[in-house]
Z-matrix of the N, CA and C atoms (Angstrom, degrees):
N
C 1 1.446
C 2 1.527 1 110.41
N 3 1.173 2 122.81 1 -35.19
C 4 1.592 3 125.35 2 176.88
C 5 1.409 4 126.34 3 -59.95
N 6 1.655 5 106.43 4 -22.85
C 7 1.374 6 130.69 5 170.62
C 8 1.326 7 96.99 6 -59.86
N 9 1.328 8 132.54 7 -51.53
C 10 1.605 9 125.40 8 172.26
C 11 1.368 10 129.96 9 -47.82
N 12 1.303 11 92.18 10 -56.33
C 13 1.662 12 115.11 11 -154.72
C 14 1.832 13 82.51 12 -67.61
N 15 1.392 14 127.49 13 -48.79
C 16 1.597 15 135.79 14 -161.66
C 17 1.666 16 100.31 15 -94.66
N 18 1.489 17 134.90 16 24.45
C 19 1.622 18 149.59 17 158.91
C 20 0.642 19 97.95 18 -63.82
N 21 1.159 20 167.73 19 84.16
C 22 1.636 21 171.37 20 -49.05
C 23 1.541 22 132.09 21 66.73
N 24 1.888 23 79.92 22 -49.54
C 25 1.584 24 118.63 23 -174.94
C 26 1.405 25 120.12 24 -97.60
N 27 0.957 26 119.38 25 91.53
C 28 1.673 27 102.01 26 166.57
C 29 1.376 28 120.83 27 -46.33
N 30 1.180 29 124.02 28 -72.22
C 31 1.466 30 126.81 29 -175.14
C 32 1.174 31 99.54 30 -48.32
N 33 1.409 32 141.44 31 -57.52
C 34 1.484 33 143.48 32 -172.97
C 35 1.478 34 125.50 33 -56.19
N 36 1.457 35 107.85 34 -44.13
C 37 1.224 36 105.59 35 158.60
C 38 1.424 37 134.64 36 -50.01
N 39 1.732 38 105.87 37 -60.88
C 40 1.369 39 123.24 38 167.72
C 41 1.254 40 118.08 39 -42.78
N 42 1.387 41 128.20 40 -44.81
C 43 1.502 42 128.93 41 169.05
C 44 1.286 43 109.24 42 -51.54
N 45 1.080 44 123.09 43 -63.49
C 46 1.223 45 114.71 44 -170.98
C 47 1.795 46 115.83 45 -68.56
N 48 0.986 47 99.00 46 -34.22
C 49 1.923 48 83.59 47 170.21
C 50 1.070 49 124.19 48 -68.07
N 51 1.684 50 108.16 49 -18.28
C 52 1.869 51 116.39 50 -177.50
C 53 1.699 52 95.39 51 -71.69
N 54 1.377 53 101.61 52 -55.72
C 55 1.774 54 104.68 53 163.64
C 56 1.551 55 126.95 54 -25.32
N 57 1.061 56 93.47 55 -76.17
C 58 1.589 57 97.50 56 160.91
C 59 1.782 58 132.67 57 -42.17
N 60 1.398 59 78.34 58 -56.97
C 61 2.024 60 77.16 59 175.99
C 62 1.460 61 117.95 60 -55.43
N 63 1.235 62 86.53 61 -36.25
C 64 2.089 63 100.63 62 -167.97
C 65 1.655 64 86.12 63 -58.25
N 66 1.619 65 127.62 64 -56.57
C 67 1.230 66 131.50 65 -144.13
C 68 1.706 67 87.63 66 -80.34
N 69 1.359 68 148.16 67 -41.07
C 70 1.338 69 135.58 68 137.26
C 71 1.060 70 131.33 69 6.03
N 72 1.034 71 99.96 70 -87.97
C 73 1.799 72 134.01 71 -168.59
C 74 1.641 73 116.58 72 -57.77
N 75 1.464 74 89.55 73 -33.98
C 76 1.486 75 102.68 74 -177.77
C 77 1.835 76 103.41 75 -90.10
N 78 0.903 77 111.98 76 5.45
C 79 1.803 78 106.22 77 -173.76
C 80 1.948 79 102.38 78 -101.26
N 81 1.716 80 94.45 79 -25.83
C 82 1.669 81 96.82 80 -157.03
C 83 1.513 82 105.52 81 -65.27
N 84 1.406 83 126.36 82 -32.36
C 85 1.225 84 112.71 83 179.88
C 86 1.881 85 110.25 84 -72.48
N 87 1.318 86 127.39 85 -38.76
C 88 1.215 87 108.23 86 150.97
C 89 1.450 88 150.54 87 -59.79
N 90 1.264 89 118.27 88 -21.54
C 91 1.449 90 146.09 89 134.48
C 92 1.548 91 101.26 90 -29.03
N 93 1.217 92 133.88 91 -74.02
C 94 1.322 93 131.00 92 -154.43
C 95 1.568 94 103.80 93 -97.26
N 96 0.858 95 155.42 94 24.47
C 97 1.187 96 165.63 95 75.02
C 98 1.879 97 132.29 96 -4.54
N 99 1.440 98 95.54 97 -43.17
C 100 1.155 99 106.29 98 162.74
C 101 2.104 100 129.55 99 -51.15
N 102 1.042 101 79.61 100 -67.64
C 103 1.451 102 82.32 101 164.62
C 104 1.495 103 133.88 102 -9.40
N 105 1.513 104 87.13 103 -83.00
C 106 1.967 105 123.19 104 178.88
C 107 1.196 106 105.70 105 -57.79
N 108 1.878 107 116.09 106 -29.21
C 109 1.285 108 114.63 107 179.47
C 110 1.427 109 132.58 108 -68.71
N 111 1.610 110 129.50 109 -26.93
C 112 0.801 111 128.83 110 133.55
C 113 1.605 112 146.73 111 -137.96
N 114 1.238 113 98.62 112 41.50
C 115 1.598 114 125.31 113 148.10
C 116 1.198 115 118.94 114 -93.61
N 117 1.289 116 123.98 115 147.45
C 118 2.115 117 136.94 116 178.22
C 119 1.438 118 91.61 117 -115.06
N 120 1.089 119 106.27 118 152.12
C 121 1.511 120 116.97 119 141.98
C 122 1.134 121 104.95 120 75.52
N 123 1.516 122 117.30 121 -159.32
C 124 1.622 123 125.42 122 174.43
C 125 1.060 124 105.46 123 -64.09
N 126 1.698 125 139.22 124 -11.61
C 127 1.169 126 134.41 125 168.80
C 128 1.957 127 118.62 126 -49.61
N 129 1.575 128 100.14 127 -47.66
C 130 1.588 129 120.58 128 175.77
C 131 1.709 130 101.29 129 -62.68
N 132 1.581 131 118.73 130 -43.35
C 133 1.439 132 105.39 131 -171.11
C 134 1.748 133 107.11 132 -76.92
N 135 1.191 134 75.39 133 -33.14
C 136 2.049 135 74.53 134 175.80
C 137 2.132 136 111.69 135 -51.75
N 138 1.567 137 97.07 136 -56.57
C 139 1.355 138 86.58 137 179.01
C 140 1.575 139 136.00 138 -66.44
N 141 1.600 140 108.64 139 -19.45
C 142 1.347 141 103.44 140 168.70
C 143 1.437 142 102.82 141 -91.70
N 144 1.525 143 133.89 142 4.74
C 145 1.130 144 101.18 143 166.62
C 146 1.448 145 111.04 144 -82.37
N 147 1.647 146 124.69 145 -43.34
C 148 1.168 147 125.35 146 159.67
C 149 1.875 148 121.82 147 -22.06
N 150 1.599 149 102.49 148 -51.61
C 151 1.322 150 91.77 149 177.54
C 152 1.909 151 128.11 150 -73.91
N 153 1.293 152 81.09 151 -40.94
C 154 1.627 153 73.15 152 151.22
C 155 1.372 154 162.24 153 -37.28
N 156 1.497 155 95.31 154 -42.98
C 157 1.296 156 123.14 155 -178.74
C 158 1.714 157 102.16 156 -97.36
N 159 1.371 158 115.87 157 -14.11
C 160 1.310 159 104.09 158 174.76
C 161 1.701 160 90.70 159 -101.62
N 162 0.875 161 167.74 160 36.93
C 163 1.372 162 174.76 161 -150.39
C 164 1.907 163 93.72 162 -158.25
N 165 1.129 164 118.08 163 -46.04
C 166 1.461 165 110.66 164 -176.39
C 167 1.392 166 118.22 165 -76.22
N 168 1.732 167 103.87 166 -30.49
C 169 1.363 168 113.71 167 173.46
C 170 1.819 169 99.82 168 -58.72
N 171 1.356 170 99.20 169 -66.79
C 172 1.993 171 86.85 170 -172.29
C 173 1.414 172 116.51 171 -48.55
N 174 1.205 173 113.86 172 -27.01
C 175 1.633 174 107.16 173 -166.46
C 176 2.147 175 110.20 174 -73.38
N 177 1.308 176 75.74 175 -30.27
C 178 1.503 177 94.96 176 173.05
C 179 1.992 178 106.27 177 -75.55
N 180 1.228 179 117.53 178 -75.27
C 181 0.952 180 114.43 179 -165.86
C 182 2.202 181 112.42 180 -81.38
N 183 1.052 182 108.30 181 -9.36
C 184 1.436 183 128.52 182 159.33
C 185 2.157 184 105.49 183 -31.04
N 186 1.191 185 95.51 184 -64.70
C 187 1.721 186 106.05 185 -173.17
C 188 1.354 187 112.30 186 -68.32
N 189 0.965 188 129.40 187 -61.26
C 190 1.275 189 135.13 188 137.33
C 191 1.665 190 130.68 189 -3.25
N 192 1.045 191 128.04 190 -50.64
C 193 0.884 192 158.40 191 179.69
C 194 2.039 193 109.01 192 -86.89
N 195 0.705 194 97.93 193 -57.13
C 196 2.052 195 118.81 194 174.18
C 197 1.893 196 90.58 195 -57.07
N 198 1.328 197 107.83 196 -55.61
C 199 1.348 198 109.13 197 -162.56
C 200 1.830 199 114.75 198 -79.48
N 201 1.513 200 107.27 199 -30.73
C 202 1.585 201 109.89 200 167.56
C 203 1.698 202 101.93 201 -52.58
N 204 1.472 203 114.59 202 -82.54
C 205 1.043 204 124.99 203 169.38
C 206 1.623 205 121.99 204 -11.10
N 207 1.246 206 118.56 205 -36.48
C 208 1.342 207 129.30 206 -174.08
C 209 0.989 208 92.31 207 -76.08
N 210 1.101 209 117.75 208 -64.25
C 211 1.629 210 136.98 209 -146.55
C 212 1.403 211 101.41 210 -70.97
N 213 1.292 212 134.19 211 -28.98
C 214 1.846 213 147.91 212 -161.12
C 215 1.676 214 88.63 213 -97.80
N 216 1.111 215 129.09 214 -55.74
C 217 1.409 216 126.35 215 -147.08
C 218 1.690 217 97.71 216 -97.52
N 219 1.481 218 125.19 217 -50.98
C 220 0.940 219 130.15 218 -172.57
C 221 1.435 220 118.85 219 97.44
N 222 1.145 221 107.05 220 14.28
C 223 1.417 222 125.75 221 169.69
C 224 1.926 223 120.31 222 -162.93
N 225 1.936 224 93.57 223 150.17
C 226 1.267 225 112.30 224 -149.40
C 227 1.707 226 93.00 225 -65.59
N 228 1.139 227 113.98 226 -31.72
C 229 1.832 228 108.87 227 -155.75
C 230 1.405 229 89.29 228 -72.31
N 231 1.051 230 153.91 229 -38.42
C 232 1.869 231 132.60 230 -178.11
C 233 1.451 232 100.96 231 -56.12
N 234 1.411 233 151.27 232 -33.79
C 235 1.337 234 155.90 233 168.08
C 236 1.759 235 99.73 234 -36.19
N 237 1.574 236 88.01 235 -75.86
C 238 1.568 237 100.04 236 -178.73
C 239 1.525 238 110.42 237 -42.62
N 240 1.373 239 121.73 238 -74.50
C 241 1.476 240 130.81 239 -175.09
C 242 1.403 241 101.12 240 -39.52
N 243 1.245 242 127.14 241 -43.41
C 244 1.357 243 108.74 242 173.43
C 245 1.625 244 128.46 243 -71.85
N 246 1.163 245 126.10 244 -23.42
C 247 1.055 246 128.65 245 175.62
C 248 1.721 247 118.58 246 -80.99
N 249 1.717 248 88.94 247 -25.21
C 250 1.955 249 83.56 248 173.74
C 251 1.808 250 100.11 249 -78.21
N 252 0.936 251 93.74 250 -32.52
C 253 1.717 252 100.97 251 -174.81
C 254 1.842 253 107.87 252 -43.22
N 255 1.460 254 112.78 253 -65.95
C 256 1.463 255 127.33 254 162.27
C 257 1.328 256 121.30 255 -31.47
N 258 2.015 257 108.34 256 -54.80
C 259 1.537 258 109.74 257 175.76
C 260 1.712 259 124.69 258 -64.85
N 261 1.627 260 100.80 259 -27.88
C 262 1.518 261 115.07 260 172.50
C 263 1.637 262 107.66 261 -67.85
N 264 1.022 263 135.12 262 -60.83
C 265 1.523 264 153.48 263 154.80
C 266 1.411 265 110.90 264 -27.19
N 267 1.509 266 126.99 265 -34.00
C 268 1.374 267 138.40 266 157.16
C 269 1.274 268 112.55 267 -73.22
N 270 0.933 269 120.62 268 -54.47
C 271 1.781 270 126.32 269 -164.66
C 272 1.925 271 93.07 270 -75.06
N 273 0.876 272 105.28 271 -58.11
C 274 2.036 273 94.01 272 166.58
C 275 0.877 274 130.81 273 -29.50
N 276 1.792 275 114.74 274 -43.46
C 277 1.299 276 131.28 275 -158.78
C 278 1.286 277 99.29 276 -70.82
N 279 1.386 278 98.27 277 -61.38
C 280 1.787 279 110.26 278 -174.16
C 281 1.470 280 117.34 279 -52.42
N 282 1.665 281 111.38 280 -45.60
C 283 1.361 282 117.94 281 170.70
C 284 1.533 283 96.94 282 -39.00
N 285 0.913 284 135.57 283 -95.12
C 286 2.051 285 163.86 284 175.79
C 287 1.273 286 81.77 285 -2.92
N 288 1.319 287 155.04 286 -75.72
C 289 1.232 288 147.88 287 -159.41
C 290 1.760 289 116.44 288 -42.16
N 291 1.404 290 112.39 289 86.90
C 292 1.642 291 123.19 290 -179.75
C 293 1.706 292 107.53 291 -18.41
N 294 0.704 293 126.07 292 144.74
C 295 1.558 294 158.41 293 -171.78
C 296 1.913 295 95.74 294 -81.30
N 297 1.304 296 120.38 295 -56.83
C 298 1.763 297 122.03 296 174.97
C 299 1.669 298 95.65 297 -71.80
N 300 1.053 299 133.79 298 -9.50
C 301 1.191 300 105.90 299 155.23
C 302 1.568 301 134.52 300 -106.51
N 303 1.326 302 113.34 301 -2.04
C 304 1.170 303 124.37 302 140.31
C 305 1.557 304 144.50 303 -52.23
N 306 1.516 305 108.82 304 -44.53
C 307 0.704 306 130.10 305 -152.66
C 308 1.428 307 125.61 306 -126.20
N 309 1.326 308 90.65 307 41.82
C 310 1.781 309 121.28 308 171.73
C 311 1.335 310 130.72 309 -85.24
């Protein structure tokens, strides 16, 4: 979201999305961990295949979505706000996942 608010800025913007990615990038190996953590068996392949395929759905329907928004409001930052909105809504999710079931 700061990438918006700092669109003005080149350097400012860019920082902050490098910010962001890093803060990304750095979650996925705990992210994918989850799974195995408490699923066995084909139970664990079932859920990352599930997640996958719901990960392909957004990537697919993600642009789409960025571009209605554009197109309704007349501006790019409701695109953005929605997508940090989703990543915040993700990062909860995972938080929410009990600690005894992790941590077996």
């Amino acid at each position: 979201m700061l990438s918006v608010v700092w669109a003005h800025s080149t350097l400012l913007a860019m920082a902050s999305l490098t910010l962001a990615t890093m803060g990304i990038l750095t979650t996925l190996p705990l992210f994918w961990s989850l799974p195995t953590a408490f699923l066995a068996g084909t139970g664990a392949a079932a859920g990352i295949a599930m997640i996958n395929s719901i990960g392909n759905l957004a990537g697919f329907l993600g642009p789409y979505a960025v571009g209605w928004l554009k197109q309704a409001t007349a501006a790019n930052a409701a695109g953005m706000y929605l997508l940090a909105v989703f990543m915040l809504l993700g990062g909860l999710l995972a938080v929410s996942v009990p600690a005894r079931l992790v941590n077996k």
